[in-house]
N, C-alpha and C positions, 0 to 999 in steps of 0.2 A: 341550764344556766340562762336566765333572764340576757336582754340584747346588751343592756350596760355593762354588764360582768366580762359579756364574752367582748365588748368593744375594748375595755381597761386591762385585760389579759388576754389575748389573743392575738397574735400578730398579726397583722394586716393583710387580709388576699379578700379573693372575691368575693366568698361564700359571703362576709359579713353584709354585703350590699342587699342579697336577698330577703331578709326580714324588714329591712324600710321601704326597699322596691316596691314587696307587695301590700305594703300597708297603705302608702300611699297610690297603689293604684286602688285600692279598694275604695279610700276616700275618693278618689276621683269616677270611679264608677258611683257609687253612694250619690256625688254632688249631679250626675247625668253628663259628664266631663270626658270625653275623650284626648285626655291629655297623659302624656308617658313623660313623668317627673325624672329629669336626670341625680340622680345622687352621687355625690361626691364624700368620703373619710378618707379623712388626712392626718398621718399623725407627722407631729411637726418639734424639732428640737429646736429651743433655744437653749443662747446664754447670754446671761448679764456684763454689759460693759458700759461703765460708767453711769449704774442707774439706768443704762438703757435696756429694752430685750432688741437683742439680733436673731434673726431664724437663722441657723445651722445648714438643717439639711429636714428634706418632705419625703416623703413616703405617700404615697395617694393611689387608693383603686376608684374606679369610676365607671358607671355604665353608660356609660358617650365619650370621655375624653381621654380614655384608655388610664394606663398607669404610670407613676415615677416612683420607680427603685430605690430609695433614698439617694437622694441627688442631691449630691452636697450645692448650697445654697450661695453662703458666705454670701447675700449682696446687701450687707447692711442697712436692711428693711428696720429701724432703728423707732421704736414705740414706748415709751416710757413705763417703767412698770408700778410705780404707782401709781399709773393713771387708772381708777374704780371701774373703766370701762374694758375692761384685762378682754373680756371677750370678744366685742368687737374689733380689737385690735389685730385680734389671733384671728378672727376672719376675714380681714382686711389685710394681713400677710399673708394668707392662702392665698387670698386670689390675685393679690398683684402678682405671687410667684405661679402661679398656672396661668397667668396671661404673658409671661416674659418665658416659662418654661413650654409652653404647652402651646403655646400663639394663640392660645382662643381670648376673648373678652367675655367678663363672668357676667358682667354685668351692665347693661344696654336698656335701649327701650324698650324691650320685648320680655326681661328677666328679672327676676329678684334674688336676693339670696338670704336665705331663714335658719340659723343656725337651731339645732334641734337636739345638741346630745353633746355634752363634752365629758372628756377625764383625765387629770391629770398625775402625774406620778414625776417625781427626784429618778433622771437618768445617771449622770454620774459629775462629778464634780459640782461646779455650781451650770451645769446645763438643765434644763428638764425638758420632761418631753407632755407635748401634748396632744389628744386625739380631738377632732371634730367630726360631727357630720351633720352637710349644710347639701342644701335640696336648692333646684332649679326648677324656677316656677314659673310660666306667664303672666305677667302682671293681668289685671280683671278689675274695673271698674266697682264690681257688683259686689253688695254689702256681706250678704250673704258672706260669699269667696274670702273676703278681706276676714272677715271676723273667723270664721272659721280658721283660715292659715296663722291671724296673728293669736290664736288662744295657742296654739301647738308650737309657737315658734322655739320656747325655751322648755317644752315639753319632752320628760324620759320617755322614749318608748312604753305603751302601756301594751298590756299581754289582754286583757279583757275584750272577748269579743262582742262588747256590746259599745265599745269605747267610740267608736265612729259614729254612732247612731246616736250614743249621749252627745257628742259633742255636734252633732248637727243642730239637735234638738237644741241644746241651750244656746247655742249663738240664731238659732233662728227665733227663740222667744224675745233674743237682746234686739234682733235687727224689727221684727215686728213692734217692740215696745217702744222702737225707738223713731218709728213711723206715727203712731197714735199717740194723741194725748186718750194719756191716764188717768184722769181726776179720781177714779176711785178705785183703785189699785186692783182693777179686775183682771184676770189671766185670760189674755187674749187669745192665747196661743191654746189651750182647752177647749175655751170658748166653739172659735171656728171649726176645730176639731171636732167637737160632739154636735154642730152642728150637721155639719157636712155627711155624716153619717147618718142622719135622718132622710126619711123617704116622706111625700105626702101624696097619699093614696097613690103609691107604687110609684109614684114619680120618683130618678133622682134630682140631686137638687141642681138649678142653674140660676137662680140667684144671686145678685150683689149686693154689696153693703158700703156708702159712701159717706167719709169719715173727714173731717179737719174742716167742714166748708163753713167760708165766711156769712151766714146770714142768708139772705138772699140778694148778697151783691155775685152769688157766684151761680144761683141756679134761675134756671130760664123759666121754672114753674115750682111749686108744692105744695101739697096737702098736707096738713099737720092732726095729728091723733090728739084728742081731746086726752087719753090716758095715755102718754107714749109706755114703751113696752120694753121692760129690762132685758140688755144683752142675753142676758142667762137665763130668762125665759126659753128655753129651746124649741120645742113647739111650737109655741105663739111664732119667734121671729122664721121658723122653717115655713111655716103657711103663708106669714108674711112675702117671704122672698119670691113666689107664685106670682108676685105684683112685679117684681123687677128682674124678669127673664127676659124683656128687648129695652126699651129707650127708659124706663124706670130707673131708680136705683131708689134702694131704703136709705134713710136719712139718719147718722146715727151722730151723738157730741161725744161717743167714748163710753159712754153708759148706760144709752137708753134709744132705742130707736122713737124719733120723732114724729116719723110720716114716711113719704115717698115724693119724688120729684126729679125734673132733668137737671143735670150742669148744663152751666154755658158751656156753647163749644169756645176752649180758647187754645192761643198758641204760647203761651205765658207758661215756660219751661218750669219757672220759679215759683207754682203755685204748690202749695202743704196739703191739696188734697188727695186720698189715696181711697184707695177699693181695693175690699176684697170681695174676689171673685168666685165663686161656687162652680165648680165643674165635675158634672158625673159625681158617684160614691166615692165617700174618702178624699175627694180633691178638694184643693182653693188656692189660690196664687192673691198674692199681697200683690199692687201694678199702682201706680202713681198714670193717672190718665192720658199726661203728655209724653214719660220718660218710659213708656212701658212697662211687662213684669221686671220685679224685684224678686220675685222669691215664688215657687211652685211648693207645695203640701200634698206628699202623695200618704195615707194613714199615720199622718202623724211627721212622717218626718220630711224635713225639708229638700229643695234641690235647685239647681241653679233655673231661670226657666230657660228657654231653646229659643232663640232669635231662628225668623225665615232666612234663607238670603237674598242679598239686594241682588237687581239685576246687572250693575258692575263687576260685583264680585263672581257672580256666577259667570260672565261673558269672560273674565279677565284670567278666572282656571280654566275654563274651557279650551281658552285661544294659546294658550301656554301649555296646555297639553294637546291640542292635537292640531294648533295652527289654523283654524275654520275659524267662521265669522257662528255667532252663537245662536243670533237674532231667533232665527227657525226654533233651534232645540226651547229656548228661553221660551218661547210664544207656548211650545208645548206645554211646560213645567210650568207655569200659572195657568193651563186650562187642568192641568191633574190634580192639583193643591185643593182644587175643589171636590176631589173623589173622596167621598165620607167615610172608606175604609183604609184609604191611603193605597199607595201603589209605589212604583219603580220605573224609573225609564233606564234602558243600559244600553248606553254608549259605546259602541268599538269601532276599530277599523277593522275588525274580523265580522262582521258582523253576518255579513252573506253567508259566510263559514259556517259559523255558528248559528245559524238561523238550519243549514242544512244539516247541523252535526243534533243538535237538540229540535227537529222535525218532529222527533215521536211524542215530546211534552211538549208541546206550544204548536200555534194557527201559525204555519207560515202564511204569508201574504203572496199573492201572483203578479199583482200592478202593483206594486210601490211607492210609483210617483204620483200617482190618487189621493192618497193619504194628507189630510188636512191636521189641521188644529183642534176641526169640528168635530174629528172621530176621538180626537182624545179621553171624552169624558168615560161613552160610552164602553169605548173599548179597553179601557180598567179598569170597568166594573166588574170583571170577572178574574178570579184567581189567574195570578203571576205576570211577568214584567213586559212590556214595552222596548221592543229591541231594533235601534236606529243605528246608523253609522254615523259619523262624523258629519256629515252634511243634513241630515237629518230625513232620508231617505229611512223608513220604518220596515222591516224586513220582518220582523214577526211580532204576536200577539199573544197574550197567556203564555209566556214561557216559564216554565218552572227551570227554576237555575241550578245547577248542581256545581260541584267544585272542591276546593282540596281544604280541610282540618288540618290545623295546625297549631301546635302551642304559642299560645301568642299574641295569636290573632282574633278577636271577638270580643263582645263584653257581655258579660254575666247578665249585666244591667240594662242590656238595651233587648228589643223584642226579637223574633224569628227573622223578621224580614232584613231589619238590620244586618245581623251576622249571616246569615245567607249575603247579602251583598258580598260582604268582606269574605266569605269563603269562595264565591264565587272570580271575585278579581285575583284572589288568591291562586284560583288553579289554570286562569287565562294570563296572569301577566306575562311569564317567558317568551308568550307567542306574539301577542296585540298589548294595543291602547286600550285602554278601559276606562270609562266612568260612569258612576250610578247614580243616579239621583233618588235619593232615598224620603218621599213623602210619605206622611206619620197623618194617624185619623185629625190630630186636628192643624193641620195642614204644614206643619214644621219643615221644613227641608235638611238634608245631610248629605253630603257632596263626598264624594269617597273615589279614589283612582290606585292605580297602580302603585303611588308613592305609601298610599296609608298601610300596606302589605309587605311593603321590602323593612325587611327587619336585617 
């Protein structure tokens, strides 16, 4: 029985939560998204008085805000029912009554709410009953995110496992198309794609392509092609891009590459120019030059890209989890970001422990307080993590981390190192404070503690 069937006949308990749970984590693994979507089905009785609907009584399961038993209502949440907007309304009675039943607030600056699935059916007399199910989301600036959540938002559960990767793929064609002018209705998203797959004499590609610019009121220099050279030349523009691997960029109006040249540097947030970027096989990220990436292409399919983090953010979890001033650990974590394989620094107030207990994987250290900033680079370069305390006293070197599996905890979609963190804080939290700092080859950071494990 398909998920609508069993939503429209089946009475209401947990299991139902599980087939959106995990679809939506998959979408959020797909997008490179560590986010655990709350879902909320609710089935909800009204009845009609005086042309108005009144809610009855809820019924609700929910993986965060527990459940209500059918809990008679009666507080004349009063919506008009020929009002054409019948579903918004029925969403907008849910959550007033799980904010006065339930105490929580559905909906803040931090949340959105998307209804996804209804059905309804004649309960008895002139009441009826109706079912929802509405998802809790972090709002996200990024085009990418928005278009994808708003294609799905009035979306049936679909059963086709190829369904996440279509729908990345067409909202990432809409959000590219809607970056570039188009004068002749070329398929961008192809385009870059068969480019990016190209080698030039074993090289991959790291080439840019820079699109919307005005003239030469926007760039600092260029040389123009006597025959510029169509998009979809593949070839040609892959040998071409060889020119715009440091301060270059190719020059392109949408149709044709023209030449090669610098932009101005500016701080003009509001400028229509964008790049795409060529990274390694298979990759390219769409990035507007001042507001950063918009959108990463890994074979085809889209994903959100990874911001570093600021050094506030990073000082202000730090000092909130373990009370120490950051400055030290900070100074370390922008000399590692430059280590070309990426590394780990791990954090605890166990750490002397644990420096003694994991001795047979990993360099313990004998002076300590030696340890600079200036060993950082060198010392991970070599397989496994970086093991400081709290104050940033460095207690060992190459540890290989071990720790406890769990359902639950990991993602499919992120590499080895990643999920080694999380299994790692995984089998230290009961005892210590924990945090990892997780840098990636091209220098991303991911901040991970004790909290991201308590399930």
């Amino acid at each position: 029985m398909d998920f609508d069937k069993k939503l429209e006949h089946e009475t209401l308990s947990a299991d139902l939560l599980e087939y959106p749970t995990n679809l939506f984590n998959s979408l959020f693994n797909r997008l490179g998204l560590d986010i655990k979507p709350n879902i909320i089905i609710a089935s909800i009785v009204t009845y009609s008085e005086n042309h108005d609907m009144v809610f009855k009584k809820v019924t609700m399961v929910s993986n965060y805000y527990g459940n209500l038993d059918g809990e008679l209502v009666d507080m004349k949440l009063k919506y008009p029912v020929r009002n054409p907007d019948r579903d918004e309304m029925l969403l907008k009675g849910i959550t007033d009554i799980l904010e006065k039943q339930k105490n929580v607030i559905i909906e803040n600056y931090n949340y959105s709410i998307f209804r996804l699935a209804k059905t309804d059916k004649p309960h008895r007399g002139n009441q009826c009953e109706y079912k929802v199910v509405i998802v809790e989301l972090p709002k996200n600036n990024n085009a990418l995110y928005n278009n994808t959540i708003k294609s799905i938002n009035y979306w049936y559960f679909n059963s086709s496992h190829n369904f996440i990767d279509e729908k990345l793929v067409q909202n990432g064609q809409i959000v590219l198309e809607s970056y570039i002018n188009n004068t002749d209705k070329i398929r961008f998203y192809e385009v870059f794609n068969n480019i990016s797959l190209l080698k030039y004499e074993g090289a991959e590609n790291q080439g840019k392509i820079l699109f919307n610019f005005k003239d030469s009121t926007e760039l600092q220099s260029k040389i123009l092609l006597e025959q510029p050279v169509e998009l979809t030349n593949y070839r040609a523009i892959r040998k071409l891009l060889e020119i715009s691997k440091n301060e270059m960029y190719l020059l392109s109006d949408g149709v044709k590459v023209l030449g090669f040249g610098k932009p101005l540097d500016s701080d003009d947030k509001n400028t229509s120019q964008v790049v795409v970027r060529f990274s390694q096989h298979g990759k390219w990220v769409l990035e507007n030059p001042i507001a950063k990436p918009i959108m990463s292409v890994v074979y085809g399919v889209p994903f959100l890209p990874r911001f570093s983090i600021s050094k506030n953010d990073f000082e202000s979890t730090y000092r909130n989890h373990f009370g120490e001033d950051a400055q030290l650990v900070w100074e370390f974590v922008v000399e590692a970001q430059s280590q070309n394989h990426g590394t780990m620094l791990v954090i605890t107030d166990g750490a002397k422990e644990e420096a003694e207990r994991l001795s047979s994987q990993s360099f313990k250290l004998k002076s300590q307080e030696l340890f600079s900033k200036n060993y950082i680079y060198d010392c991970s370069s070599i397989d496994g993590a970086l093991l400081f305390d709290p104050k940033g006293v460095c207690h060992a070197i190459g540890v290989i981390l071990d720790g406890q599996a769990d359902q639950g905890i990991g993602n499919i979609a992120r590499g080895a190192r990643y999920n080694s963190a999380l299994k790692y804080i995984n089998g230290v939290k009961d005892k210590y404070k924990c945090l990892i700092v997780i840098i990636s080859e091209d220098g991303m950071i991911d901040i991970k503690t004790n909290q991201d494990v308590d399930c």
